[in-house]
C-alpha positions, 0 to 999 in steps of 0.5 A: 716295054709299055709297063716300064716306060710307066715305070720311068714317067712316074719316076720321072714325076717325082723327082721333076716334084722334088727338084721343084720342091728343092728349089723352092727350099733354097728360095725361101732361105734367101726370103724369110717372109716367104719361106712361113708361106711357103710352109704352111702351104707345103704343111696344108698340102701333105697334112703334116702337122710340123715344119717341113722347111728347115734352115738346112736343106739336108733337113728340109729335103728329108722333110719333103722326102718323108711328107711324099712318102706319108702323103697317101696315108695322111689323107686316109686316116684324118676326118674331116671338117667341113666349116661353112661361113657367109661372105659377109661372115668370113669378111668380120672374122677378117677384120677382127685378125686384122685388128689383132694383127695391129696390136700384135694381140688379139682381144676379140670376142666377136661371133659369127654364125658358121656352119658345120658339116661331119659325116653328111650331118650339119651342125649350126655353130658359132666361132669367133678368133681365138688366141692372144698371141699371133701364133694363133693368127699370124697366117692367112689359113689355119688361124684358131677358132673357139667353136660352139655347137648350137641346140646341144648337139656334139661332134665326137662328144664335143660340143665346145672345142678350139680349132688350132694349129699343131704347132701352136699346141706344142703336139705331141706333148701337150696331148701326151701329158693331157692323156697322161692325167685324164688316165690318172683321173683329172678331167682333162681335155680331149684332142681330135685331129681333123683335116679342115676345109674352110668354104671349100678351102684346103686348110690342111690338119688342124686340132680340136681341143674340147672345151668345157661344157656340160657336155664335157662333164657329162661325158666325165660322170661329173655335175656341171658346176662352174670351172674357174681361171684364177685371173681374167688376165687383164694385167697381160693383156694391158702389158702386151698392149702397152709393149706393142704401142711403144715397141717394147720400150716401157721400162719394168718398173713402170709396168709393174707400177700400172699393173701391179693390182690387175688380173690379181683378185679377179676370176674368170668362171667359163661359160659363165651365162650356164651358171645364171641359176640361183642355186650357183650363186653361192659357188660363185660367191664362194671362189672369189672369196677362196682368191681374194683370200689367198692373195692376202694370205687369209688361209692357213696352209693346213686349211688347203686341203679343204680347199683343193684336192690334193690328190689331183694337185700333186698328179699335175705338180709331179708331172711339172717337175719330172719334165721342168716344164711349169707353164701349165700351172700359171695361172693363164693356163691352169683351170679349177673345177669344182666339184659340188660333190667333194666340195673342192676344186679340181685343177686342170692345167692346160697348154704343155710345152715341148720343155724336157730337160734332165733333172739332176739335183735338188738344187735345180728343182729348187731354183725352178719352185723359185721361178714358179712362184715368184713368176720371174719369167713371163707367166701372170707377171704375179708370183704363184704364191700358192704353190708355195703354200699347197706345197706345205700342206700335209695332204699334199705331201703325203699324196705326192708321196703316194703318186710317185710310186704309180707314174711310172705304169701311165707314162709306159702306157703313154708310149702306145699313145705317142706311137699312135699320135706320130704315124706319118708325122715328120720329125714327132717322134724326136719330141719327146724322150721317154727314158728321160721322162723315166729317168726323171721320175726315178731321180726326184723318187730316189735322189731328191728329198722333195720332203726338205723342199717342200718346206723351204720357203720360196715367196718374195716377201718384199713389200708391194708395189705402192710407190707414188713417185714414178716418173710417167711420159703423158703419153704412156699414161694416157694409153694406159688410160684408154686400153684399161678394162677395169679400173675398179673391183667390186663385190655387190650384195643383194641388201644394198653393200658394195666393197670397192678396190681401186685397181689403179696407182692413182686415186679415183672417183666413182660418179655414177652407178647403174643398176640393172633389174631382173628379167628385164624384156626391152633390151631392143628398145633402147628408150625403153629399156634406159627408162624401165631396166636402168636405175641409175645412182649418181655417187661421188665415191673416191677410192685411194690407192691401196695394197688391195683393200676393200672400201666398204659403202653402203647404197642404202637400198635393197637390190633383191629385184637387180641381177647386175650393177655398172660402175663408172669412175674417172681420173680427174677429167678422164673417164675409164670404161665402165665395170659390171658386177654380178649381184651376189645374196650376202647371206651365201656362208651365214645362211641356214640354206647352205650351213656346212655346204663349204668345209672351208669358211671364208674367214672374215665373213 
């Protein structure tokens, strides 16, 4: 009696829950601000990963149903995170989303001190808010953070990692086809999920993304050698600012008209200060000569194979195809190693979508190269145009070619690993369609004469982007003025010359340059620090709009004992923000030190 009265309490319980549940599903229908809080809170409490309300209450109610069910298990088999951070703290990590949350874009870069707690051991960190996008932001909990292990300790082999939502990070796919490419021998990034507590706060399952450190390439057999992003983003960064001031009112051709030189030439090299030695400075030197010249068309198409590797290309390009999704290959989102070994550059593409569409004809494929390319969607808001040319590229044929026949055994392997990923998780397995991913791949090995599309041409040829007579409103130009990161490009050199590109559609003046000397020890006496670091150079230098080209100027003074050079220019009375400049040895390429270190020479060097 007394085991069945147990019996009916407990059924009695559940379904007082699920009816409390189901209210609340219908509730949220009615409200759509609160149903996002409502499910996350729900998503935090079962450690679900996707969306557990849905516009149908049919769904959301196997959802609910399925998220009791799996709620036991989902708190045994995650690890979790235990992540420490002071009042004061937690209060400027606020503020920095707040400001993001105003622009609708975060651009923070801010740090603050957190602590760590795994497996009863404490590792101090860093972390800072991370993500442009309000998925990344948009929630009281579970917002992304970019965390850096100090005194080179490592969880889990990571001493780098971002801490995202599932969602945000398209799981399973992502994770899939990341898997997919590390077990055919790009150096991919890892993902752990772990159950997070923030101060003692209950943020349910997050996913720690591994960054890339020295750690990382250690744990890959690799030298630690700089990992390059083929643009610093500044074009998307001006865009989505100017777009969230007006309410996405700017008309295109003005857009392109302020942007159309940002975020073009420019690279983004990883934890850039690991790289200070000496004996990267040619690296370094090296990749902004391989981007700029690509840009302008400066290298052959059989000459990128000495370049890139080719192998690893076509992995990452054959998998875009099989599954239609391209977004890992734009540049925000692809990252090159280079390997100082093979003397050419890796790629990494990051951020898989959940795009799987069925690849019918050549046709198609043709229409989405097109797209690729020519970036007519999002992406940079610049064309890919090396893609284009690596397609060409014998190499590159012949190893695509050769890849086909060696995909099918990894994404069969891949379904353990998908299996493994979605237990206990709603809705995961539906996410992915394995036979279409196998279908595809038999059709573009069987059906599609990729040969004949690799030599089609696909680059926009029309003419840049230089017109002068667009029509501004004052008060765009002048928002324009202020959120602009860069308006000047520069490569500096070690005997004293300077090659200047102006970034804006308007000519401007450089009035004062600052030179920065090496090894310097006063940065906290400011006084001191102005009067024996800084050397300052006033120039009157006017810079004219050009299809970036460089302008060549000569200081006329040796800056062997510098490390970095600031320039400041204007627009008539308006300042821009300044531009800093690492110093590079000139001599890099024609140097008896590094003769034959690069199998391609930059051209006009």
């Amino acid at each position: 009696m007394r085991i069945r009265k147990n019996i009916l309490n407990k059924i009695f319980i559940f379904f007082s829950i699920l009816v409390t549940f189901l209210i609340l599903i219908i509730i949220s229908n009615i409200t759509p601000g609160l149903k996002g809080s409502i499910d996350q809170e729900l998503r935090i409490l079962f450690k679900q990963s996707d969306k557990i309300l849905n516009r149908s209450v049919k769904v959301s109610s196997v959802n609910l149903y399925n998220s009791l069910k799996f709620w036991s298990s989902n708190e045994k088999i995650y690890e979790t995170l235990k992540i420490d951070v002071s009042y004061k703290n937690l209060k400027i990590l606020r503020h920095e989303r707040k400001k993001a949350l105003e622009i609708n874009y975060n651009l923070s870069r801010k740090k603050i001190p957190i602590q760590i707690n795994y497996k009863n051991k404490s590792y101090k960190a860093t972390a800072r808010l991370k993500g442009g996008l309000s998925d990344h932001y948009g929630n009281n909990k579970q917002f992304s953070l970019m965390i850096k292990l100090k005194n080179n300790k490592a969880i889990n082999g990571m001493s780098e990692f971002a801490l995202t939502q599932h969602l945000t990070r398209q799981f399973p796919n992502n994770l899939l086809y990341s898997e997919l490419l590390s077990s055919l021998g790009l150096s991919m990034p890892k993902y752990i999920t772990y159950k997070i507590r923030l101060n003692g706060d209950d943020w349910g399952l997050m996913l720690a993304e591994e960054q890339y450190s020295n750690v990382y390439y250690e744990l890959r057999n690799k030298n630690y050698s700089p990992t390059v992003k083929f643009t610093n983003e500044d074009n998307s960064d001006l865009r989505r600012i100017l777009n969230s001031k007006f309410n996405s009112s700017i008309n295109e051709k003005i857009l392109k008209f302020l942007d159309y030189r940002l975020g073009k030439i420019e690279n983004k090299i990883f934890n850039r200060n690991d790289f200070n030695d000496q004996k990267f400075s040619p690296i370094l030197s090296y990749l902004k000569d391989i981007k700029y010249d690509l840009i302008k068309n400066n290298i052959s198409n059989s000459e990128l194979n000495l370049i890139f590797d080719m192998d690893k290309l076509s992995k990452a390009i054959i998998l875009a195809f099989i599954t239609g999704d391209y977004h890992a290959l734009g540049y925000r989102n692809i990252r090159f190693y280079y390997n100082e070994d093979t003397k050419k550059l890796e790629p990494i593409p990051t951020d898989w979508g959940l795009v799987l569409r069925n690849l019918k004809n050549e046709e198609q494929l043709e229409d989405e190269i097109l797209i690729l390319v020519n970036c007519f969607k999002g992406c940079t808001y610049h064309g890919h145009i090396i893609y284009d040319k690596i397609m060409k590229n014998e190499s590159f044929q012949k190893n695509f070619s050769t890849n086909l026949n060696i995909f099918l055994e990894e994404i069969k392997r891949n379904k353990k690993t998908f299996k493994s990923l979605c237990k206990f998780q709603n809705n995961c397995l539906r996410k992915l369609d394995f036979s279409l991913l196998e279908n595809n791949l038999k059709s573009l090995k069987r059906n599609i004469n990729y040969t004949k599309i690799f030599n089609k041409n696909y680059s926009n040829t029309s003419k840049p982007f230089l017109r002068q007579d667009v029509e501004i409103d004052e008060s765009i130009r002048n928002k324009y003025f202020k959120v602009l990161n860069n308006a000047v490009y520069s490569r500096v050199f070690s005997d004293g010359k300077l090659k200047l590109i102006n970034l804006t559609p308007y000519p401007i003046e450089i009035y004062s340059i600052e030179l920065k000397k090496k090894n310097c020890p006063y940065k906290k006496n400011r006084k001191k620090y102005y009067n024996k670091c800084i050397t300052i150079i006033d120039q009157n230098i006017n810079l004219s709009v050009t299809d970036l080209e460089f302008f060549e100027y000569d200081l006329k003074k040796s800056l062997q004992n510098y490390e970095s050079v600031t320039i400041y220019s204007k627009y008539q009375d308006f300042k821009f923000k300044s531009s800093k400049f690492d110093i590079e040895n000139k001599s890099y390429l024609r140097s008896a030190k590094f003769k034959g270190t690069y199998y391609y020479k930059k051209i006009d060097s």
